[in-house]
Every structure is written in C-alpha cells, then in structure tokens.
N, C-alpha and C positions, 0 to 999 in steps of 0.2 A: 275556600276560606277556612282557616285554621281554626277548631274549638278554642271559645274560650278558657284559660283555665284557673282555677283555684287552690291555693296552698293554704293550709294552714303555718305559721309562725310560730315556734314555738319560742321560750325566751334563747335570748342570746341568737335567734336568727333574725332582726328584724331590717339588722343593715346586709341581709345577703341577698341574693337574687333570689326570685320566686320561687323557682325550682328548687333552691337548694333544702328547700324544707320537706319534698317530696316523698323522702323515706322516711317518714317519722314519722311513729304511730298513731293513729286517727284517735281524737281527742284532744285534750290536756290532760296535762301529768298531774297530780297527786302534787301539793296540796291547791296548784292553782287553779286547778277544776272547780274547786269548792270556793274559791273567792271569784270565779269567774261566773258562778249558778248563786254567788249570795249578790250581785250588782244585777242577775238578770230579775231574780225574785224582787230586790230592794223598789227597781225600774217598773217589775208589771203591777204590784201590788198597787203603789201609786196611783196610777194609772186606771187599775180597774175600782178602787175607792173612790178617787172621784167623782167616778160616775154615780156610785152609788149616793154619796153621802151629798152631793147635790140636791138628788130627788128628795132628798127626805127634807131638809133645809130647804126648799124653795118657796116655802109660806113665809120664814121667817126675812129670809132675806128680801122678798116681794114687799113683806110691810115693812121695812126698815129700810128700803129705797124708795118708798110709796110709789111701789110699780104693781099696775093691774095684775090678774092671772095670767091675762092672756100673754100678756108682752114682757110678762116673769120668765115664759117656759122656756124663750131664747137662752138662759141660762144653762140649760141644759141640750136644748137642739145644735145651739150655737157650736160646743164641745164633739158632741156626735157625729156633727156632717161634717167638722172639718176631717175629723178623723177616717170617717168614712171614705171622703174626694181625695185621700192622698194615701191611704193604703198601697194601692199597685202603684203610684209614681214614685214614690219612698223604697219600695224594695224595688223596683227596677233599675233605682239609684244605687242601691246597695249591691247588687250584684254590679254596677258598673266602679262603683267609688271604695267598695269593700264592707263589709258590714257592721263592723267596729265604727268607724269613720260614721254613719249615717247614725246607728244608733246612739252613739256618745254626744252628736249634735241633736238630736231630739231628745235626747233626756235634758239636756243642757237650756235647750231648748220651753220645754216645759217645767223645769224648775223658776226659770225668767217667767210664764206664764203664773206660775203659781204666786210668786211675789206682787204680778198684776195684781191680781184678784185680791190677794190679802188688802191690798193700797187703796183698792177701787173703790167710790162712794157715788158713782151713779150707775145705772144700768147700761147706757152703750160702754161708758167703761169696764165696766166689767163683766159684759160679753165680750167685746173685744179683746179682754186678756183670757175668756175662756174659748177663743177661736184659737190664741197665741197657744195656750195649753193645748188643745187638740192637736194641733200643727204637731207638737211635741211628743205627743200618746202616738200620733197615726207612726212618727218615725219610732217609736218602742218596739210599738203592736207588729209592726210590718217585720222588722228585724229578727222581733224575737225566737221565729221558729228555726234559723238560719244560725244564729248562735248557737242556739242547742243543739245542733246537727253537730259543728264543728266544737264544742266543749266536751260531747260525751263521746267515747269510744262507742264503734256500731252495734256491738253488743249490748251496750246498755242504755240505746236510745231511749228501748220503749220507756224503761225506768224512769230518764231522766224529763220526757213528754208529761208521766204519768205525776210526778211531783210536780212537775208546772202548774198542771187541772189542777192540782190540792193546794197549790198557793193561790189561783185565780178565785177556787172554789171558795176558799178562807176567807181571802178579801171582800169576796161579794157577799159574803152572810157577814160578817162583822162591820161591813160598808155602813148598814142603819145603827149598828149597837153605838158605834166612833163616834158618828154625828152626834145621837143622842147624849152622848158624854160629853163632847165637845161643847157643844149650845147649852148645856144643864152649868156649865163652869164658865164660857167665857162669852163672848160675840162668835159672830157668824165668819169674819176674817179670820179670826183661826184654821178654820178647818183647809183652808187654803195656805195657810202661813207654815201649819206643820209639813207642807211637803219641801219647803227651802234646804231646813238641814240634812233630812231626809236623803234629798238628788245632790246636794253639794259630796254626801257622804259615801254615794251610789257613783258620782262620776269619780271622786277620788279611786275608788275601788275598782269600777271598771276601765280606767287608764292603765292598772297594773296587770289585769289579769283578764279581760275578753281577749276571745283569740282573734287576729290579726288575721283577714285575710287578702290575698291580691286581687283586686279586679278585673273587668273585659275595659279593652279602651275601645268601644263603640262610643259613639254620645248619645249622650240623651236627649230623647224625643220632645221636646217641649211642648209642638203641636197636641201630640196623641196624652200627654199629661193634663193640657188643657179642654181638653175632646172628654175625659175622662171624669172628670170635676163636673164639666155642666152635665155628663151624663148624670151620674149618682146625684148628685143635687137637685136636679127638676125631677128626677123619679120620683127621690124622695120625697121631697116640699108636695111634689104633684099626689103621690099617694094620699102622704096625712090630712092634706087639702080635701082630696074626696073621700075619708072617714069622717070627718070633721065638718064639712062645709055643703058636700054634696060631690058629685058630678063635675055640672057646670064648671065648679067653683078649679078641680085641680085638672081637667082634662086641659087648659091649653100648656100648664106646665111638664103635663104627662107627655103632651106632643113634642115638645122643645128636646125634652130627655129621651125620648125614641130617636129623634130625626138624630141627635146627637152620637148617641151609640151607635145606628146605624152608620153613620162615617164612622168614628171610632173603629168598628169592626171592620169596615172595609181597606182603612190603613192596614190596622193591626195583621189584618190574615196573610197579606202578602211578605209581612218581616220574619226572620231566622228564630230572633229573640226579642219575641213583643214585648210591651207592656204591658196590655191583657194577655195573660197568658194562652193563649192560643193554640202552642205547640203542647206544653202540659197538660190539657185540657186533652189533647188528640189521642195521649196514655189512657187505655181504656180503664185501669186502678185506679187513675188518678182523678178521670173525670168520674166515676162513679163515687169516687171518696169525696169528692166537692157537692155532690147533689147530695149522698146522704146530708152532709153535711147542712145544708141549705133545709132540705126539711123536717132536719129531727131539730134546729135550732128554731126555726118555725113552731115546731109543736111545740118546742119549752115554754117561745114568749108566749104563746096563748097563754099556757097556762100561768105562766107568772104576774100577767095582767089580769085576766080572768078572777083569778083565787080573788085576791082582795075586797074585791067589789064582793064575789058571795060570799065569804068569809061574814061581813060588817055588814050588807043588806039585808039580807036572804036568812043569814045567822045571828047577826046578832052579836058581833064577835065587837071590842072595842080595837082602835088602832093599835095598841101595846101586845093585845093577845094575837091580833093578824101577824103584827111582827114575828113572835114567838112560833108560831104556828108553822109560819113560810120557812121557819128555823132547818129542822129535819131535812129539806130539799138537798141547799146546800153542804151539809152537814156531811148525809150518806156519799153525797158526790165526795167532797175529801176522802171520804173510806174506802171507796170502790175506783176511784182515778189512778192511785200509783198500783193497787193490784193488778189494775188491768194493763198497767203499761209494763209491768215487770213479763203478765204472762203474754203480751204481743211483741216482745223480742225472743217469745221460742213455738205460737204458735199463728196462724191464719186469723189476719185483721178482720173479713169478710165474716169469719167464724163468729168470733169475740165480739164483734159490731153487733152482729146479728142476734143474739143472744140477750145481749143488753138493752136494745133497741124494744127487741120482744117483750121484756119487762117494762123497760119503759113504759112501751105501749098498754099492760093491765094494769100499773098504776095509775095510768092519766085515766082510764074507763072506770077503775074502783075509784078515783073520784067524780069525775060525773054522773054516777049513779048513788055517791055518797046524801044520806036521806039530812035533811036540814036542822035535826035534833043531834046528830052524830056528838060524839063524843070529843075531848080533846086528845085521846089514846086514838079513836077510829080514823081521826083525821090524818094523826101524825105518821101511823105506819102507811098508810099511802100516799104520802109526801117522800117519806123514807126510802119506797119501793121507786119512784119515780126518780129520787137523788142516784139511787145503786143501779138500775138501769142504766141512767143516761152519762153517768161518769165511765160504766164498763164498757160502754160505745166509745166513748171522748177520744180517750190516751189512743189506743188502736187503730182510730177511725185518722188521728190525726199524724199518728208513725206511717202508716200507709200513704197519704199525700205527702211527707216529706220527704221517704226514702224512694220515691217512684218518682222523684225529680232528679236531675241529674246534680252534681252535686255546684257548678257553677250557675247553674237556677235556683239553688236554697231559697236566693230571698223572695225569686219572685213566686216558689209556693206556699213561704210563707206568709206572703201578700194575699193570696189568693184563699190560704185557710181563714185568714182575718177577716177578707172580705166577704166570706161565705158564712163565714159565723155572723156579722152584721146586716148582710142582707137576708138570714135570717130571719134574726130577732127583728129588722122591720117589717118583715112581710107577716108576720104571726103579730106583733101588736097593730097592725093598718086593718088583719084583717077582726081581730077581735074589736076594732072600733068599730067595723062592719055591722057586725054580729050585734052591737048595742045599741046599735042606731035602728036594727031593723026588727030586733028578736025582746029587747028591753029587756023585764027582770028574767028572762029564760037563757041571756046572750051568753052568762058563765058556764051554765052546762053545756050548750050548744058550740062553745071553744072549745070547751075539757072532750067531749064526744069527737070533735074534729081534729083535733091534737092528736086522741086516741089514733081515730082511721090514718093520722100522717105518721105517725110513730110506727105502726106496722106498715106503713108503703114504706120508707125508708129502713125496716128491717129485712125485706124483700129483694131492693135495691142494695143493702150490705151483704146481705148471702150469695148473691148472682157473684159479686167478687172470686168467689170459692173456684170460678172453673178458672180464671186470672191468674189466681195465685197458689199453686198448687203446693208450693212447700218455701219458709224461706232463703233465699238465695246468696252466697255469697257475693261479695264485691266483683264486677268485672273485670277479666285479668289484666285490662290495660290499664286496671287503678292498682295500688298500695297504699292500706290502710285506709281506704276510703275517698284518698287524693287522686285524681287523675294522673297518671303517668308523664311524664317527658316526653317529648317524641322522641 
C-alpha cells in the first residue's frame, strides 16, 4: 500500500495536481506566512479565553439563570468534554480531508457556538451552544499544530511553536482581566458575543492565507470515533465523580470507559493509520515527548487549582489579589516560550525540556514550603520561576512531538499533543480534588510537594530523549523541503 502523501499549495497552485507543489519550499512565503499565523493566533486565542473567562463568570451567570452551583458547572464541563471526545477524531479527519478544510469548519463552527450562547436565556440552552462551541475549539485545538508545521519553514519551527505558547500564555493570564472588564460594563452575553466578529474576521483571513494541504483517501473510522468519545467521557465524568462524590459514586462510569478503550485499542493497534495514534506513539521521541507532556501538565493543574484555595484560606489573600498573584505564572511563560522555541530549532529538545522542567520542578517546592505570612515579592518570584521553567520545557517539548511525525501525520500529532495536554490538566485537578477531600486545609501544599516530585520525574523522562536524539537532523532524502517526494 502506497504512503499517504502531503503537499503544501502554495498560491496559484490550488487548481493543479498534488504533486505539483512538491518543489516548493517548505512553508509560506512572506507576507502570507504572517496572515496565515495572524487567523491561527486570532482562532486559538479565542478558544483558549473561553475557557478562561467562563470560570470566572459562572457565579454570575448561575444567578441570572437562577441555576444552582452544581448544575452551573456544566457550563463549563459541557465546553471541555466536548473538546476533549473529538481531539483525535478531528485530526484524524484532517489528515484524511486536509487540514485547512477541518480547521476553517470548526472555527466556523464555533463562531455559530458563540452567537448560541450570546442568544441563550436558559441553562440547557446555553450548554448546548457551549457543547456547539467545543465541537468548534476541539476542531481549532486538534489542527492547530499541523498548520504550524506547514506555515513555517523547518528552520523556524521552533520559533514559530514558541510564539503560539506566548499567545496561549497571553490568552490564559488576560482570560480573568477580559471577563472582569466585560461584566464591570455590560451582561454576561457579551463575553460570548465578542467572539462573533472576532471568527467572522479569523475565517475571512484564514480562507486567503492557511496553507492548503492534500489529503489520504482512506475513510474515516466512524466506529473507533465513537469508541473514542465514550472513552474520554466516562473516564472523565467517572474521575470527577470519584473526587467529588466518592468511589461508589464514579467507579461504574470508570468501568464503562476502561471496557471502552479497551476495544478502542484493540481496533486501533491492528490499523496502518489509527485514530489513536498508535504508530506515533511506537517512535520512541515521540512517545516519551507525550508522557513528559502528560505529567509536567499534570503538575501545572495542581498547582493552579491548589494556589487559590491557599492563596485566600491559609493566607488571607482577597479574590482580586489571588488574581494578581497567579499573574507572574503566565506572565514568565510568555517570556521564556518563544526563547526556548527559537533555541530548539538549533539545539536537543530532551536538553532544553530537561532544563526547564528542573526549574519547574524548584519553583513548585519553593512554593510548598512557602511560609503563610510570605510576602507579595516572595510569592511572586516563585510563581515566576515556575512560569520560566515550564514555558522553556513547552515550545521544545512540543517541536519534538511534531517533527518526529511523519509529515502526513501532522494532524494526528497534533491531536495527540492536545490530547495529552488535556489529559493532563484532568488528571492534576481529579487528583488535587483527591488531596482536599482527604488532607483538608494541608491538601495545597500536599499538591504543590507532589507537582514538585512530578516535575522532576518528567525532567528525567525529558533528558532520557538525549541518547534518541543525538543532534538535529535534516529532512529525509526522499522529501523536499519538508514535502514527501513523488514516486
């Protein structure tokens, strides 16, 4: 069976045959690179504010739907899991439909979400349109790192990675400032309504200028998409369930999501080009770039759930200065994300992972042994250390999982780093719900100390890369410019 293959289109190629775009050099050209990286910016920024600017809003909007707490938080789980259950079916699509095509329909997508929600005046409605939104993010999130491979020339991958972390990084610290802006001047529909012209403006821009690539005409697995959904969904549901409820309460949805994946993996390992990635996973780079991945994003959400509670219990801190405080995290990430992608397109990701990681790891211990009178200065520079750490891992840790796929697998590593960044950050807040149910007012330093210990197993796990990858590699000679060759 013939490799799938992949061209980039550059303009003026779009009505020729696949091939014929094969010499031309990997990337885009000057100045469409740059309107092609302002529609992917415009797309994630979106996407990852939501998220944020929800959480902060969901008091208000809970009492102005007169909806309890409990049956508020679907406002936000509702967003999560969709995006979560359709990561790997979305970039498996994209690599079958092309990845322009899939992304251009979930931005499209989630723009119609957003108009939901602006419109909506009760609670199933407006979870429903924040399902429609996720639907939308998961086809963003899944794409995004498969765009970026084919926008930037191989040289200046890392670069063009290490800007992405500083516009995620931006989004996410600015997520609470917006909201707060937003609710202090209008209602709560706004903060959903500003994303309309937003994506109308996003998809205008990325119609002219994402790059264009061919597909595999395999079809898509419908089965193993829906095999994939009830997995991530009963793990999920089934985890929170037993932070939250006990045991009893999430084990039969935990069983539902094992037996599922269990088939799931049993389709999956016997295919060329799964949907869970399977064959990428088998690259020894790539699967150890997905574990770091998995529990250095682990030790973040500890700490980012963690912090708050001692921040305002413990300390004493008011909501406003906790905001302020969590500032610095994402802050140094911006400052330390495009540095470190600029220097892992000349040197070892395993190195630079490792390095950062290590940092990481003393910031998150310099706060768990942070004493409870500390200063607003003491607090912040280990916030700091822990932002500059974890962004010098990011950019690195994420150029290595994309360049160690072949290049007609982009999307589904890019599926795979999104999925590992999210199963993550649920396994680090499931288990610091753990930790509060069992440890009470002790359960923030008992995350911050355990964050620690997983921050250095995962800079262990980054350095072991080093006998992997012993120097960077050129393209293989049966590609040009990053393209796979013609036969």
């Amino acid at each position: 069976m013939l490799t799938p293959r992949v061209a980039v289109v550059l303009p003026g190629d779009e009505d020729t045959d696949a091939h014929a775009a094969v010499g031309t050099p990997d990337g885009l050209p000057i100045p469409r690179r740059y309107w092609s990286v302002a529609a992917i910016w415009l797309a994630m920024t979106m996407s990852v504010l939501d998220g944020a600017i929800a959480n902060v809003a969901l008091p208000t909007i809970a009492g102005e739907l007169h909806a309890s707490a409990a049956s508020s938080i679907w406002i936000v789980n509702a967003y999560q899991l969709a995006i979560t259950v359709t990561l790997l079916p979305l970039a498996a699509l994209g690599d079958r439909l092309g990845y322009r095509r899939v992304y251009m329909v979930g931005l499209a997508v989630f723009t119609l979400g957003s108009l939901g929600c602006a419109l909506s005046h009760t609670l199933p409605s407006l979870t429903a349109a924040r399902v429609l939104q996720g639907l939308g993010a998961g086809g963003i999130m899944s794409i995004n790192s498969a765009l970026v491979r084919f926008t930037y020339p191989k040289r200046l991958l890392g670069r063009g990675i290490g800007l992405n972390a500083l516009v995620i990084s931006m989004a996410a610290a600015l997520g609470p400032t917006v909201a707060a802006a937003i609710l202090a001047k209008a209602s709560w529909e706004w903060l959903f309504a500003i994303n309309v012209p937003i994506g109308v403006a996003a998809i205008a821009i990325g119609l002219k200028a994402l790059p264009v690539t061919v597909g595999s005409p395999r079809r898509f697995d419908w089965i193993s998409a829906g095999l994939n959904g009830l997995t991530f969904f009963f793990l999920i549901t089934g985890a929170e369930n037993v932070a939250s409820e006990g045991l009893a309460s999430g084990l039969p949805k935990l069983a539902v999501g094992a037996a599922a994946g269990a088939l799931l993996s049993w389709r999956e390992l016997r295919r060329e080009a799964p949907l869970v990635p399977f064959d990428l996973l088998r690259i020894p780079i790539f699967g150890l770039s997905i574990a770091t991945s998995i529990v250095s994003f682990a030790a973040q959400m500890m700490a980012y759930v963690g912090l708050p509670f001692y921040f305002q219990t413990v300390m004493g801190r008011s909501a406003v200065e906790t905001g302020l405080l969590m500032t610095p995290w994402p802050l140094a990430v911006g400052i330390s994300a495009p540095l470190a992608g600029r220097l892992a397109d000349r040197h070892r990701a395993g190195a630079l992972g490792g390095a950062g990681l290590g940092v990481f790891a003393i910031g998150l211990f310099a706060l768990s042994i942070m004493p409870a009178h500390a200063s607003d200065l003491d607090i912040s520079w280990r916030m700091a250390l822990c932002g500059l750490g974890f962004g010098f891992f990011q950019s690195p840790n994420n150029r290595a999982m994309v360049t160690a796929a072949p290049m007609h697998r982009s999307g589904a590593a890019g599926g795979a780093l999104a999925t590992a960044r999210l199963l993550g950050q649920t396994a680090g807040a499931v288990t610091t719900a753990v930790f509060f149910h069992l440890a009470g007012t002790h359960a923030a330093k008992t995350a911050l100390a355990t964050a620690a210990g997983l921050a250095a197993l995962a800079a262990v796990v980054s350095l072991s890369r080093l006998k992997l990858a012993p120097r960077q590699r050129p393209d293989p000679p049966d590609q040009i410019g990053g393209v796979p060759s013609a036969p």
